[in-house]
mmJSON file of the N, C-alpha and C atoms, coordinates in Angstrom:
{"data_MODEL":{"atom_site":{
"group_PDB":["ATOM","ATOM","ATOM","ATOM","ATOM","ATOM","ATOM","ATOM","ATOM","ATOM","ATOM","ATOM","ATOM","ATOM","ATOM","ATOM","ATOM","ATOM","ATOM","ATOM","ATOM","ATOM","ATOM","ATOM","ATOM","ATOM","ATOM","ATOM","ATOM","ATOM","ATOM","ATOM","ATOM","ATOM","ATOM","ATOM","ATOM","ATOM","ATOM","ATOM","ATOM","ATOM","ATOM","ATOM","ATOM","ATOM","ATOM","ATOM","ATOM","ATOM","ATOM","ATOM","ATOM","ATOM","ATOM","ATOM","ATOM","ATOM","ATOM","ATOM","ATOM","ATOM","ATOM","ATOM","ATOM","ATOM","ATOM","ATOM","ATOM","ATOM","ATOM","ATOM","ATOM","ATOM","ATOM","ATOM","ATOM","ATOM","ATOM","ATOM","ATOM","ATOM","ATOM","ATOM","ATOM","ATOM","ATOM","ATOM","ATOM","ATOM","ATOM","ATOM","ATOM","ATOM","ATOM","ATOM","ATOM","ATOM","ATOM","ATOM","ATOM","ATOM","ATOM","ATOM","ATOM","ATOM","ATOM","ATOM","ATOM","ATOM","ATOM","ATOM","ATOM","ATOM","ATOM","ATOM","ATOM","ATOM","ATOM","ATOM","ATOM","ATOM","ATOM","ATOM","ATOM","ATOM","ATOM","ATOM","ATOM","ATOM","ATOM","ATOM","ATOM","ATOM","ATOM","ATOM","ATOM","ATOM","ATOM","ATOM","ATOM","ATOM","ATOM","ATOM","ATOM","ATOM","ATOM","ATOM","ATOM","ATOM","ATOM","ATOM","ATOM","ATOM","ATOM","ATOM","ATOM","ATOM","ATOM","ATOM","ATOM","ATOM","ATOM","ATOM","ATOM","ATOM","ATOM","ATOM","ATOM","ATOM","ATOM","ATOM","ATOM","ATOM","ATOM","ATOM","ATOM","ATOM","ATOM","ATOM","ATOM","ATOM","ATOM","ATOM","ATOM","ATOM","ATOM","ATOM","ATOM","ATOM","ATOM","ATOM"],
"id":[1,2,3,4,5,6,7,8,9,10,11,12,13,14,15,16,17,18,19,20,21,22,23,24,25,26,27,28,29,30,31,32,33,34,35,36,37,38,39,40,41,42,43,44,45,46,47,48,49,50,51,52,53,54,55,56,57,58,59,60,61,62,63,64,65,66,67,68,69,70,71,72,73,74,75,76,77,78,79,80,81,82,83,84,85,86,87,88,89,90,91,92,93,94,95,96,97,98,99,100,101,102,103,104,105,106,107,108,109,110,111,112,113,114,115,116,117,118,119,120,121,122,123,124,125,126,127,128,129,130,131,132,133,134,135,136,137,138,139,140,141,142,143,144,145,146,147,148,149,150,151,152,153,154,155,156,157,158,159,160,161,162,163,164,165,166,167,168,169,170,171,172,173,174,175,176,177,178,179,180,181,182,183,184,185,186,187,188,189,190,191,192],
"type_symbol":["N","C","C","N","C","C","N","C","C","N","C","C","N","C","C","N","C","C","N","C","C","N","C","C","N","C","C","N","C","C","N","C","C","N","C","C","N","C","C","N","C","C","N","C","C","N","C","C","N","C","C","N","C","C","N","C","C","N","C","C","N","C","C","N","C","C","N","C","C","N","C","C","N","C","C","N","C","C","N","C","C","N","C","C","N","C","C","N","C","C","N","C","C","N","C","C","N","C","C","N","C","C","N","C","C","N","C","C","N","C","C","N","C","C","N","C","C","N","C","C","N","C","C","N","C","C","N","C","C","N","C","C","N","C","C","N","C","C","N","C","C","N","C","C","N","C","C","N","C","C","N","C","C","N","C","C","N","C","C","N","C","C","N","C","C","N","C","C","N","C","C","N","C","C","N","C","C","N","C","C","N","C","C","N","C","C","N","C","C","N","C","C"],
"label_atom_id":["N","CA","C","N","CA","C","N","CA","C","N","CA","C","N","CA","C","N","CA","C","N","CA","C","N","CA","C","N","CA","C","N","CA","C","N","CA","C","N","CA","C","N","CA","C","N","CA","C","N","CA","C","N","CA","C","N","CA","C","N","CA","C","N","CA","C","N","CA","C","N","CA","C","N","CA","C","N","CA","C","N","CA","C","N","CA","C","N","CA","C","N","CA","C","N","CA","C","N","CA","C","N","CA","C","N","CA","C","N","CA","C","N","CA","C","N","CA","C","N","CA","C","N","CA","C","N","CA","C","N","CA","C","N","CA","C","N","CA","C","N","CA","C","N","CA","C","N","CA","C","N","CA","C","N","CA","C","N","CA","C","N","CA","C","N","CA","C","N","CA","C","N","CA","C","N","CA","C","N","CA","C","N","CA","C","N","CA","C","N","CA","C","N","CA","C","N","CA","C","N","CA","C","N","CA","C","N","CA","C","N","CA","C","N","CA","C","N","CA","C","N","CA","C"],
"label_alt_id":[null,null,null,null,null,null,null,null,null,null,null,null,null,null,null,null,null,null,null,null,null,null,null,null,null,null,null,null,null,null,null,null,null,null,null,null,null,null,null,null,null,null,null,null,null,null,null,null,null,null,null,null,null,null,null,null,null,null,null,null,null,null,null,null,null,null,null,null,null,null,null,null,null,null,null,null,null,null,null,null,null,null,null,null,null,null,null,null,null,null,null,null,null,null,null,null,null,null,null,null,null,null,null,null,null,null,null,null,null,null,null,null,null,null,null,null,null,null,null,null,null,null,null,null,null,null,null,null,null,null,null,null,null,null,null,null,null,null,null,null,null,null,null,null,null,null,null,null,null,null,null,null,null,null,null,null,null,null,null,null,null,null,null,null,null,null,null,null,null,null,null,null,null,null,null,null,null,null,null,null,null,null,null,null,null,null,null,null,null,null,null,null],
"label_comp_id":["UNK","UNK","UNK","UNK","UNK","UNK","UNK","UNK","UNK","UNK","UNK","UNK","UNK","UNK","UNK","UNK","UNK","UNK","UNK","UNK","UNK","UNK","UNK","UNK","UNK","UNK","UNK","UNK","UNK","UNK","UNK","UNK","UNK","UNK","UNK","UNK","UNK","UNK","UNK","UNK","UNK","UNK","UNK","UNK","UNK","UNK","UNK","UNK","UNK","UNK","UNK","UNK","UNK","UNK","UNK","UNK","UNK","UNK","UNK","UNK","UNK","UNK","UNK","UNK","UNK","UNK","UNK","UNK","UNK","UNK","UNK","UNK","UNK","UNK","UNK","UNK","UNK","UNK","UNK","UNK","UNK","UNK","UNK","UNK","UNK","UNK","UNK","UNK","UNK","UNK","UNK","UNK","UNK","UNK","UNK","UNK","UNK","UNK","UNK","UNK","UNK","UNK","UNK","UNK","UNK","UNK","UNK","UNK","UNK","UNK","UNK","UNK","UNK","UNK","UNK","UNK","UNK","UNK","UNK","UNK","UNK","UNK","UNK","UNK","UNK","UNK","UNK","UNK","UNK","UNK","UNK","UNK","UNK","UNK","UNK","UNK","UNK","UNK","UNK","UNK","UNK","UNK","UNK","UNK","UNK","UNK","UNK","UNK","UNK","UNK","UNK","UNK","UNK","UNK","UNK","UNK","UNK","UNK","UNK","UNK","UNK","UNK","UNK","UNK","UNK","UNK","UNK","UNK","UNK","UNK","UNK","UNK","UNK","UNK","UNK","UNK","UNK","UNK","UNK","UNK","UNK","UNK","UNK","UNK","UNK","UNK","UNK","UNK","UNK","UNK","UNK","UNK"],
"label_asym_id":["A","A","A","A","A","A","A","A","A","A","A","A","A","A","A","A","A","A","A","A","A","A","A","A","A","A","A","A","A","A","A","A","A","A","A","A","A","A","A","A","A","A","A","A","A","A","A","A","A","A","A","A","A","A","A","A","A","A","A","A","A","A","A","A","A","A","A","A","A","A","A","A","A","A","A","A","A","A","A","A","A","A","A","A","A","A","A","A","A","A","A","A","A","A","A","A","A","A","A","A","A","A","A","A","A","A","A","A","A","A","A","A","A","A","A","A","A","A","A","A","A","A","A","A","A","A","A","A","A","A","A","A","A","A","A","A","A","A","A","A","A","A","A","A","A","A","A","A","A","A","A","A","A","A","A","A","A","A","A","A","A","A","A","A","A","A","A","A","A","A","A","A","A","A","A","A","A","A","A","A","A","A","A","A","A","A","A","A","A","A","A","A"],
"label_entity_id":["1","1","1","1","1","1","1","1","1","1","1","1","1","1","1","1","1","1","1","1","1","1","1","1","1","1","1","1","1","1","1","1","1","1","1","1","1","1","1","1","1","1","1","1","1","1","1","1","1","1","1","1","1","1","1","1","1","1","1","1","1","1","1","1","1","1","1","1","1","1","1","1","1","1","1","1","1","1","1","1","1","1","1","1","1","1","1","1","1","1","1","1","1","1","1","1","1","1","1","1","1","1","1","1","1","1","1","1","1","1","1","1","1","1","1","1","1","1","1","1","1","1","1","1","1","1","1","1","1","1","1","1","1","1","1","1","1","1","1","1","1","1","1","1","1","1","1","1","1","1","1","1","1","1","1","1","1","1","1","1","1","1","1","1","1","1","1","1","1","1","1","1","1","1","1","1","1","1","1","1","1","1","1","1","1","1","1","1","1","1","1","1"],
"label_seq_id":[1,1,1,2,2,2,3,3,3,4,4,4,5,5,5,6,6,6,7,7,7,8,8,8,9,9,9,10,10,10,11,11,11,12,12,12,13,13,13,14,14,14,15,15,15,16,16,16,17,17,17,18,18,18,19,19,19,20,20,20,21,21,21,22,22,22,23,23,23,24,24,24,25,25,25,26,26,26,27,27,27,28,28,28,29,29,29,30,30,30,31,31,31,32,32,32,33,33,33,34,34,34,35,35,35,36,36,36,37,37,37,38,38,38,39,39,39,40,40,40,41,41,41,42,42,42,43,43,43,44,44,44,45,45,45,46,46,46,47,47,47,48,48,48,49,49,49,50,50,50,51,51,51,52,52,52,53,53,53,54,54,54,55,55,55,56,56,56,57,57,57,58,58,58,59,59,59,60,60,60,61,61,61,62,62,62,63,63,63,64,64,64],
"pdbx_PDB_ins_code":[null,null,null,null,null,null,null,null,null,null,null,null,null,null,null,null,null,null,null,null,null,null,null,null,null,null,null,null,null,null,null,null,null,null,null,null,null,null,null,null,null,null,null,null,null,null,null,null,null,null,null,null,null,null,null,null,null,null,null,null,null,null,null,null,null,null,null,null,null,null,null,null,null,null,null,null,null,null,null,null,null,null,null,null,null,null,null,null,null,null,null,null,null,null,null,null,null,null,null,null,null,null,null,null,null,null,null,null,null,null,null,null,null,null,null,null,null,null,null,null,null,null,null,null,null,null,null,null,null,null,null,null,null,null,null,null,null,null,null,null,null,null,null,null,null,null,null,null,null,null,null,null,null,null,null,null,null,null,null,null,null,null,null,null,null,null,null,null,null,null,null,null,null,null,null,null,null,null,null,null,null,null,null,null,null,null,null,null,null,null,null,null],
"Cartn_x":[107.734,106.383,106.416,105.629,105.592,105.04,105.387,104.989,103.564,103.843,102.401,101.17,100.944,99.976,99.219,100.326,99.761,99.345,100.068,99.938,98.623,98.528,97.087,95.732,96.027,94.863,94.652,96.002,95.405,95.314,95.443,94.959,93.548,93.694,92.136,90.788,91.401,90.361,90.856,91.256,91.451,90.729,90.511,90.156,88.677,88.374,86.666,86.014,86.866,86.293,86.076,87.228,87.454,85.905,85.908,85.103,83.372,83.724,82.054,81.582,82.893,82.867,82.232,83.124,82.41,81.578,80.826,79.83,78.812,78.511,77.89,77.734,79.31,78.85,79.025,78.398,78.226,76.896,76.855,76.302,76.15,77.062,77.75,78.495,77.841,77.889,79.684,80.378,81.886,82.401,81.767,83.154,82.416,81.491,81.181,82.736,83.324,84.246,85.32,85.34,86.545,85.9,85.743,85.057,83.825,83.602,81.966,82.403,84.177,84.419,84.581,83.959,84.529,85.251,86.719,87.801,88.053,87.246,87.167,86.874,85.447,85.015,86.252,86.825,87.893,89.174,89.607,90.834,90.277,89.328,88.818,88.958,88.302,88.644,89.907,90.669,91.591,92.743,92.666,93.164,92.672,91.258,91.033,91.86,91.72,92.166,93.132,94.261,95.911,95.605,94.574,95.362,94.52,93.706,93.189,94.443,94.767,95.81,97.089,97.5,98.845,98.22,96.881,96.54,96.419,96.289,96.065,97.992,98.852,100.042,100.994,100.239,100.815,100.407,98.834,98.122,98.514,99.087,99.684,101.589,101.982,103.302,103.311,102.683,102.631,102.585,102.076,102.116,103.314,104.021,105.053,106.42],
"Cartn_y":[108.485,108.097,106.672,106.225,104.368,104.482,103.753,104.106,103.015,101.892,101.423,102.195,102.887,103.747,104.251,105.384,105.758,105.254,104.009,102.625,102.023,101.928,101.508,102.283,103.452,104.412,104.605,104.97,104.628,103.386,101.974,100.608,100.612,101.291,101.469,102.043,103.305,104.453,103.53,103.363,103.08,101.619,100.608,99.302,99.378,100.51,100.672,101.099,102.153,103.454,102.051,101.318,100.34,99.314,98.428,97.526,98.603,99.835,99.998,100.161,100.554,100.695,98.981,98.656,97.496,97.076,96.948,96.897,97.413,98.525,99.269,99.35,98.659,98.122,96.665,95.976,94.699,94.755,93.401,93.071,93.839,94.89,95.581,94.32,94.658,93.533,93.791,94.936,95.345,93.858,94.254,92.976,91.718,90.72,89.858,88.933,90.035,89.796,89.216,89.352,88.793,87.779,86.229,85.281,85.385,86.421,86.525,87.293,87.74,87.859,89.695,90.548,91.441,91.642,92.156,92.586,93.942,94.84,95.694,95.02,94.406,94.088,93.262,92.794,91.289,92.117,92.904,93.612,94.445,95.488,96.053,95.53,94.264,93.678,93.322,92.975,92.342,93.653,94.556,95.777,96.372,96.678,96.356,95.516,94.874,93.497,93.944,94.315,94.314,95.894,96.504,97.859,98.135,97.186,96.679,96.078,95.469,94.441,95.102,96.466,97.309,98.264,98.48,99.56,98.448,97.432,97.104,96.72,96.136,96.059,97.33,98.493,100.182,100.421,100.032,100.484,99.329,98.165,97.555,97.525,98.342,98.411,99.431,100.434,101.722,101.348,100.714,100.094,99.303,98.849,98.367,99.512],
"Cartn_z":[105.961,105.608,105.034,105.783,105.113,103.873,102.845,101.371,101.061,101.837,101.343,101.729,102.58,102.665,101.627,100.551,99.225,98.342,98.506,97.564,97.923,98.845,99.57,99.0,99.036,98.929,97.059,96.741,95.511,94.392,94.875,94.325,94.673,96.073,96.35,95.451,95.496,94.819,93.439,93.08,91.342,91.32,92.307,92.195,92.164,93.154,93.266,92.191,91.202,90.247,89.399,89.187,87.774,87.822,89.39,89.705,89.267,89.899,89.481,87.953,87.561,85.978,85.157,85.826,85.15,85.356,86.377,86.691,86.236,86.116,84.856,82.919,83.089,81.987,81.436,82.576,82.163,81.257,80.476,79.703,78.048,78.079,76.785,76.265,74.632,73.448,73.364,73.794,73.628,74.581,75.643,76.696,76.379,75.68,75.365,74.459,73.786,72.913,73.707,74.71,75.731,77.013,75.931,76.553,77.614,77.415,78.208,79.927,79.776,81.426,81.018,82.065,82.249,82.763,81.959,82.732,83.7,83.321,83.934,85.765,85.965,87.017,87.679,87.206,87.69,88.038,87.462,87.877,88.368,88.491,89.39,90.868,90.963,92.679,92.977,91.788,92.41,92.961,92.069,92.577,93.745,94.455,95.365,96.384,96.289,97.1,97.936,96.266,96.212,97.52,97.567,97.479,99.448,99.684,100.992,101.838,101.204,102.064,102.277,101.242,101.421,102.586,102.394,103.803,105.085,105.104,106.331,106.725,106.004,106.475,106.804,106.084,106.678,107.592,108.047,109.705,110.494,110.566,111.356,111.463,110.398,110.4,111.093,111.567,112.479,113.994,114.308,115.587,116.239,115.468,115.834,115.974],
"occupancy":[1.0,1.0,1.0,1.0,1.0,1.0,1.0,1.0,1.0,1.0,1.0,1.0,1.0,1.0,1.0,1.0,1.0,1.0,1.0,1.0,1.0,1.0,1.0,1.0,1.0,1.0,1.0,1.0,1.0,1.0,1.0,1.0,1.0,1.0,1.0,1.0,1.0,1.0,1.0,1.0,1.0,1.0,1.0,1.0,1.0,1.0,1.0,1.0,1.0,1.0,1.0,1.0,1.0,1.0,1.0,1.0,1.0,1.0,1.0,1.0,1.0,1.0,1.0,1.0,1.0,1.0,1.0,1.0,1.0,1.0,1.0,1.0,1.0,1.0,1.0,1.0,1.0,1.0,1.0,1.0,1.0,1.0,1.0,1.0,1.0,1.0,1.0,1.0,1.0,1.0,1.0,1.0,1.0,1.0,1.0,1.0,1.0,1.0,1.0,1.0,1.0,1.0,1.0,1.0,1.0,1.0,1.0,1.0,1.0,1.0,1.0,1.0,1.0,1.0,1.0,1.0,1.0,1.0,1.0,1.0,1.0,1.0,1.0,1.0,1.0,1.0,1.0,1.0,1.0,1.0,1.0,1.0,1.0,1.0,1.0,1.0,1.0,1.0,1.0,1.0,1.0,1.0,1.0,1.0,1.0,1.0,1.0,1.0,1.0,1.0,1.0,1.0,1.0,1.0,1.0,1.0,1.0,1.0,1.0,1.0,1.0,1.0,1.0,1.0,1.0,1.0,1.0,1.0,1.0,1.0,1.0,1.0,1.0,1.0,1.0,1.0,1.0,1.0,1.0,1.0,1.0,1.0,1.0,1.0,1.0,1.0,1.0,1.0,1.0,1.0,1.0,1.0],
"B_iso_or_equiv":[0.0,0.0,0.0,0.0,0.0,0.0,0.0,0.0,0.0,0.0,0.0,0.0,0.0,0.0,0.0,0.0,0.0,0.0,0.0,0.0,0.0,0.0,0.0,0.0,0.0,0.0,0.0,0.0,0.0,0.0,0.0,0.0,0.0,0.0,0.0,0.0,0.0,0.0,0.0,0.0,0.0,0.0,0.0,0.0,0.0,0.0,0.0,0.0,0.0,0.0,0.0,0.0,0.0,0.0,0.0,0.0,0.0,0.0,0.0,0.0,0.0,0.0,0.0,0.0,0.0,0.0,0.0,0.0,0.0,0.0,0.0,0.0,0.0,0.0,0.0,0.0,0.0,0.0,0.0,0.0,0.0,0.0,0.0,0.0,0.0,0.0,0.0,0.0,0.0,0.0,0.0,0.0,0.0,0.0,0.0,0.0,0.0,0.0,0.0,0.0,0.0,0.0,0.0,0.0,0.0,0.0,0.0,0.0,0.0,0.0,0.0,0.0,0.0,0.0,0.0,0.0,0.0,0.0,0.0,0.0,0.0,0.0,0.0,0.0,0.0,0.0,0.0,0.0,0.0,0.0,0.0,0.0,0.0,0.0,0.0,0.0,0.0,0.0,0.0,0.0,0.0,0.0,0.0,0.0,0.0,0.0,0.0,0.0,0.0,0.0,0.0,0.0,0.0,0.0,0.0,0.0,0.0,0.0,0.0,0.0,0.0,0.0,0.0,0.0,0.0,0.0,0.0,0.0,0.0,0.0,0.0,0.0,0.0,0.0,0.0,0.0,0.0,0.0,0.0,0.0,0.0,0.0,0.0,0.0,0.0,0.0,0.0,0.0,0.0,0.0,0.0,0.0],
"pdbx_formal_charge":[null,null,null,null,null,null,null,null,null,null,null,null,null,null,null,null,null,null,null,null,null,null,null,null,null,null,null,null,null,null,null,null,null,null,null,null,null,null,null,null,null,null,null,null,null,null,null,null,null,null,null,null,null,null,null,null,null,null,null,null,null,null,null,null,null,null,null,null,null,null,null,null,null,null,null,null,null,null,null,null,null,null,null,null,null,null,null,null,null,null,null,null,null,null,null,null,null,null,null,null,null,null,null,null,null,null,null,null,null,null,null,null,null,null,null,null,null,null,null,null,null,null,null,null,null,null,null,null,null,null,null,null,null,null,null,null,null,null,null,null,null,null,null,null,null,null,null,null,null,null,null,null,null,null,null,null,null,null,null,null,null,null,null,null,null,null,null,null,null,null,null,null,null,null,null,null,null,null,null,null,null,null,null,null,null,null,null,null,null,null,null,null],
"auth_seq_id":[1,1,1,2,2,2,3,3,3,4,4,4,5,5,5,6,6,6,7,7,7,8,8,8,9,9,9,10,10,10,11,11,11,12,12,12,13,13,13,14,14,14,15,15,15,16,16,16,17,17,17,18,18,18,19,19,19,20,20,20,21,21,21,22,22,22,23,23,23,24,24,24,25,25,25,26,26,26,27,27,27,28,28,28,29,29,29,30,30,30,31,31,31,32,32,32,33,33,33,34,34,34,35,35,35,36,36,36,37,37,37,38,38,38,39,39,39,40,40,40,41,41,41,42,42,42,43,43,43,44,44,44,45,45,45,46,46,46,47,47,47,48,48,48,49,49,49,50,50,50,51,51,51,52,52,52,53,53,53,54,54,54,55,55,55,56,56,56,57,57,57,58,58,58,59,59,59,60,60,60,61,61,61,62,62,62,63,63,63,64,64,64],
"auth_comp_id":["UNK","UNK","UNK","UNK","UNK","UNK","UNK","UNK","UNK","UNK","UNK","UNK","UNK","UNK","UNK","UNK","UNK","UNK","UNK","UNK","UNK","UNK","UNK","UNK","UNK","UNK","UNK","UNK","UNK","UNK","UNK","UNK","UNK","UNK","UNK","UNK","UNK","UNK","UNK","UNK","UNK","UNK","UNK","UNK","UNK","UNK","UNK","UNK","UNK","UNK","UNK","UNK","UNK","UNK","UNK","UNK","UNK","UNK","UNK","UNK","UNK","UNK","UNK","UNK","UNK","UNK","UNK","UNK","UNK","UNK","UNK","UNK","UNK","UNK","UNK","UNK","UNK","UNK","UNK","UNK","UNK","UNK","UNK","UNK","UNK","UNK","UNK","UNK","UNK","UNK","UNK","UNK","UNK","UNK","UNK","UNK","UNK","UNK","UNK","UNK","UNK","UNK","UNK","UNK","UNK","UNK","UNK","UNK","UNK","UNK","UNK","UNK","UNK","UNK","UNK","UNK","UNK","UNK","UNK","UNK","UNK","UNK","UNK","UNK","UNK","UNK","UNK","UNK","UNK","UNK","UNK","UNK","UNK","UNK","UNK","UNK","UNK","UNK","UNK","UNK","UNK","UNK","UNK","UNK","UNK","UNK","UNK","UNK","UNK","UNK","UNK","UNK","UNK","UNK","UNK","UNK","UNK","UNK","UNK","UNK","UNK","UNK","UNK","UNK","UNK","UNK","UNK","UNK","UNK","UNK","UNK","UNK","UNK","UNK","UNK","UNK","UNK","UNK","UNK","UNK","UNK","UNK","UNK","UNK","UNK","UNK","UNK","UNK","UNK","UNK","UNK","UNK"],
"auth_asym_id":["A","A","A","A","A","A","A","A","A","A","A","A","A","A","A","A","A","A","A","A","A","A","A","A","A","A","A","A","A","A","A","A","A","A","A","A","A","A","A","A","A","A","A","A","A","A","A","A","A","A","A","A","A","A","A","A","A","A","A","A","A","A","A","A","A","A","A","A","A","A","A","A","A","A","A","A","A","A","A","A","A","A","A","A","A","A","A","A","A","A","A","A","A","A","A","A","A","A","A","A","A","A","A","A","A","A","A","A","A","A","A","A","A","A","A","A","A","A","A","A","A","A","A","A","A","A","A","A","A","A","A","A","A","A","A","A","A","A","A","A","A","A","A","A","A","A","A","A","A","A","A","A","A","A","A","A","A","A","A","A","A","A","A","A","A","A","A","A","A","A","A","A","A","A","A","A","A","A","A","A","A","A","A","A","A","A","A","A","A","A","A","A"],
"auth_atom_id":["N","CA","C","N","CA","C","N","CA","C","N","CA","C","N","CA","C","N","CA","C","N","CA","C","N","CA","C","N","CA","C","N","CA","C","N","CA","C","N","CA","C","N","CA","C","N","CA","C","N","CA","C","N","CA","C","N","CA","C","N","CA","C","N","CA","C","N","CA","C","N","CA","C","N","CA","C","N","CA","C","N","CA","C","N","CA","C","N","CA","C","N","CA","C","N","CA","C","N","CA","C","N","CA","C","N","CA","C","N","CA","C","N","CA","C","N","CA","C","N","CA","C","N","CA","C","N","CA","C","N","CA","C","N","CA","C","N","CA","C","N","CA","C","N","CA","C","N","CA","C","N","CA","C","N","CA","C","N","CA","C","N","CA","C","N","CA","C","N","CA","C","N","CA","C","N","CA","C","N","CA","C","N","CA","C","N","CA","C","N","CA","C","N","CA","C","N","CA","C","N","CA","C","N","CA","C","N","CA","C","N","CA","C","N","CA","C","N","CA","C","N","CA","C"],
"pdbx_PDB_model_num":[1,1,1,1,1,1,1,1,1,1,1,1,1,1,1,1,1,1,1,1,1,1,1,1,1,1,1,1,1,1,1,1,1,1,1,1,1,1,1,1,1,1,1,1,1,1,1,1,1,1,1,1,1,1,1,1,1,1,1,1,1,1,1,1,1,1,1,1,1,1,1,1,1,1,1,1,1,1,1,1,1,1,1,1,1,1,1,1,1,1,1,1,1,1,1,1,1,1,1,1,1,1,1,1,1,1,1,1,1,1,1,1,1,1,1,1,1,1,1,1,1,1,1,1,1,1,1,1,1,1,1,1,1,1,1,1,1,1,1,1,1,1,1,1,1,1,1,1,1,1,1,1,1,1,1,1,1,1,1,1,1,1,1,1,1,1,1,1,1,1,1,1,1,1,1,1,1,1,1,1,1,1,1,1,1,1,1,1,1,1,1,1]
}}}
């Protein structure tokens, strides 16, 4: 079993849950305290990102 796959799926599910989280709670006086950036939303995508790009190099490492 190619391992980025799992890796894929869950940077995934965990990048989306995080990103909507923050998203929801933007503009809470809590994340103001951390220069005005929500971290939740920002590592949210970028985990995303990370966890998009391990599924697409597992569904193209299968083909070969």
């Amino acid at each position: 079993m190619d391992l980025r796959l799992p890796i894929g799926l869950v940077f995934t599910l965990y990048g989306i849950m995080l990103a909507v989280y923050g998203l929801a709670t933007n503009g809470d006086p809590m994340y103001a305290k951390s220069l005005d950036l929500n971290v939740n939303t920002t590592w949210g995508g970028v985990m995303l990102v990370f966890g998009l790009v391990m599924l697409y190099f597992a569904k193209r490492g299968k083909k070969a």
